[in-house]
C-alpha positions in Angstrom: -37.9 31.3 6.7 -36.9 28.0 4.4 -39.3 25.7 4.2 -38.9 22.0 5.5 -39.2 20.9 1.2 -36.4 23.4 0.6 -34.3 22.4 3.6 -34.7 18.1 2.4 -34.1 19.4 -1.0 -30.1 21.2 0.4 -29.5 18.5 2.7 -30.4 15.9 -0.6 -27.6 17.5 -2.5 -25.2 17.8 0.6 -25.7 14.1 1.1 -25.2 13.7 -2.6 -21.8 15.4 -3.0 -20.5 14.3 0.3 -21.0 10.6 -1.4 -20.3 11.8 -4.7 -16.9 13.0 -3.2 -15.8 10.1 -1.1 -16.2 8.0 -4.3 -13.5 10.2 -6.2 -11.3 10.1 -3.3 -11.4 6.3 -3.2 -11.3 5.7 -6.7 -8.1 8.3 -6.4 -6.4 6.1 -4.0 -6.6 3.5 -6.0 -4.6 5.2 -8.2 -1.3 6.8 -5.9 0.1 3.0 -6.2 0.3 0.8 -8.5 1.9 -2.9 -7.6 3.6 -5.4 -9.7 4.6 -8.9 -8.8 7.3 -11.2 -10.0 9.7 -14.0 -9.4 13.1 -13.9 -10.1 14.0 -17.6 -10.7 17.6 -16.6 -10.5 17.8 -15.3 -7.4 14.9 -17.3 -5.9 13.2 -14.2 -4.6 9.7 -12.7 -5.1 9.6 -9.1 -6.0 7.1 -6.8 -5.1 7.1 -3.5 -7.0 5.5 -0.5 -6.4 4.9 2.5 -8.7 4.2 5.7 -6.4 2.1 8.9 -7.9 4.1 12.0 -7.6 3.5 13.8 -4.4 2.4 10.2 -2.6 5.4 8.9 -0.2 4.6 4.8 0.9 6.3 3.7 4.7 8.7 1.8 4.6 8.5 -1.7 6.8 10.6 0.0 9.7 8.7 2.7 11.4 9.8 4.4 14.8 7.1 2.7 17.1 4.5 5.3 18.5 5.1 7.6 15.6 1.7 6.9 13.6 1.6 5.6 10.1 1.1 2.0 9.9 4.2 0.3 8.0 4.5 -1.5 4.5 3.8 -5.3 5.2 3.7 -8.5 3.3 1.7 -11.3 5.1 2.4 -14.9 2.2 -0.4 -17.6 2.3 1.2 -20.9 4.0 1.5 -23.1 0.7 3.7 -26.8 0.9 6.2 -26.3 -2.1 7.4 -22.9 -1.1 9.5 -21.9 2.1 9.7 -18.9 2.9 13.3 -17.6 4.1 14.0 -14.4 6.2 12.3 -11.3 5.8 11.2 -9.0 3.2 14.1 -7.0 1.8 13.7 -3.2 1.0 16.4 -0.8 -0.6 17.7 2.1 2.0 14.5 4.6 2.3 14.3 8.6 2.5 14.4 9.4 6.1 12.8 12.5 6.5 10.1 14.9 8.8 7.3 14.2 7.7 4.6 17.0 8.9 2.0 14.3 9.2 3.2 12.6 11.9 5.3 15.2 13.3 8.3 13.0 13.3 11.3 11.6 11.2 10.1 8.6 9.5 11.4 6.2 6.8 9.5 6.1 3.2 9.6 6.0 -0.1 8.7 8.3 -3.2 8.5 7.2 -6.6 9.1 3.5 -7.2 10.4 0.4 -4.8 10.9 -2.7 -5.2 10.6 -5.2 -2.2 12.3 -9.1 -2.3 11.6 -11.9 -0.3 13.9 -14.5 -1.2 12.1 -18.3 -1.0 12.8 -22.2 -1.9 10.1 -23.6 -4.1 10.1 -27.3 -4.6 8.2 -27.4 -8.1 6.1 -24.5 -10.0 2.9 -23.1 -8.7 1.4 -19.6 -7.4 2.0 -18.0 -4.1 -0.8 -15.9 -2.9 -0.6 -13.1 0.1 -1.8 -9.6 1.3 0.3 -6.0 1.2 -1.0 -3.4 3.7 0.3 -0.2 3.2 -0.5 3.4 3.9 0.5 6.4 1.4 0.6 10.4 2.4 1.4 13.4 0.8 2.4 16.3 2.2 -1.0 17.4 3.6 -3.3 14.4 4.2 -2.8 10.7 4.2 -5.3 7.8 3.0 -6.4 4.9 5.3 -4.2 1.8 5.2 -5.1 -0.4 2.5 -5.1 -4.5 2.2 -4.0 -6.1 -1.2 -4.4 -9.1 -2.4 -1.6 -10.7 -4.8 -0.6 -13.8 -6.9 2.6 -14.6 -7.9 3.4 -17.5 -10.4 6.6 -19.4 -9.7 7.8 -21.4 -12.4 11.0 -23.5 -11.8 
């Protein structure tokens, strides 16, 4: 029979690497995508790049409602010298099954860029918030806010 100091001792260390293991798993995550964030003064459109780890697919801003993954979305903080016009732009995606989901969805795989094309009235920054949800072929992470700055200088 284990004793109850033995038993505190294996459940210590279970507790331990069960932390110890969502840790890497975040810190992992935070890794799969990198963003970049620009203006293109020429074409008077924010871009909004992202840099996907090999393996990682991102959803694309149209998903099939009822399928699962929550969809790529920009959400811009209301600021007076910059209008916003339309909606964010993204290159054609891969549609494909994806074995997540059990359906044909839209995504990308290693880099996209998104545009939202605006009218500024002088220079200044432009914050807002990406949420986003990556997969690979076996798992996928939660969704995940970010927060982003973008200096427009006209």
């Amino acid at each position: 029979m284990i004793s109850f100091d033995a038993q505190c001792k294996a459940m210590s260390k279970f507790i331990f690497l069960s932390f110890f293991l969502l840790v890497i798993l975040n810190v992992n995550a935070q890794e799969n995508v990198v963003w970049s964030y620009d203006y293109d003064d020429e074409n008077e459109a924010l871009m909004m790049q992202a840099e996907i780890a090999e393996g990682w697919h991102l959803y694309s801003q149209h998903i099939d409602d009822g399928i699962g993954p929550v969809p790529t979305a920009f959400e811009f903080t209301e600021n007076g010298a910059v209008k916003i016009l339309g909606e964010t732009e993204e290159p054609e995606s891969i549609r494909a099954y994806d074995p997540n989901f059990e359906g044909e969805l839209n995504f990308f795989k290693d880099q996209v860029t998104f545009s939202q094309k605006i009218k500024a009235n002088e220079s200044t920054t432009l914050e807002g918030v990406v949420t986003y949800m990556i997969c690979n072929d076996t798992m996928c992470l939660p969704p995940k806010d970010v927060k982003f700055t973008i200096s427009i200088n006209i």
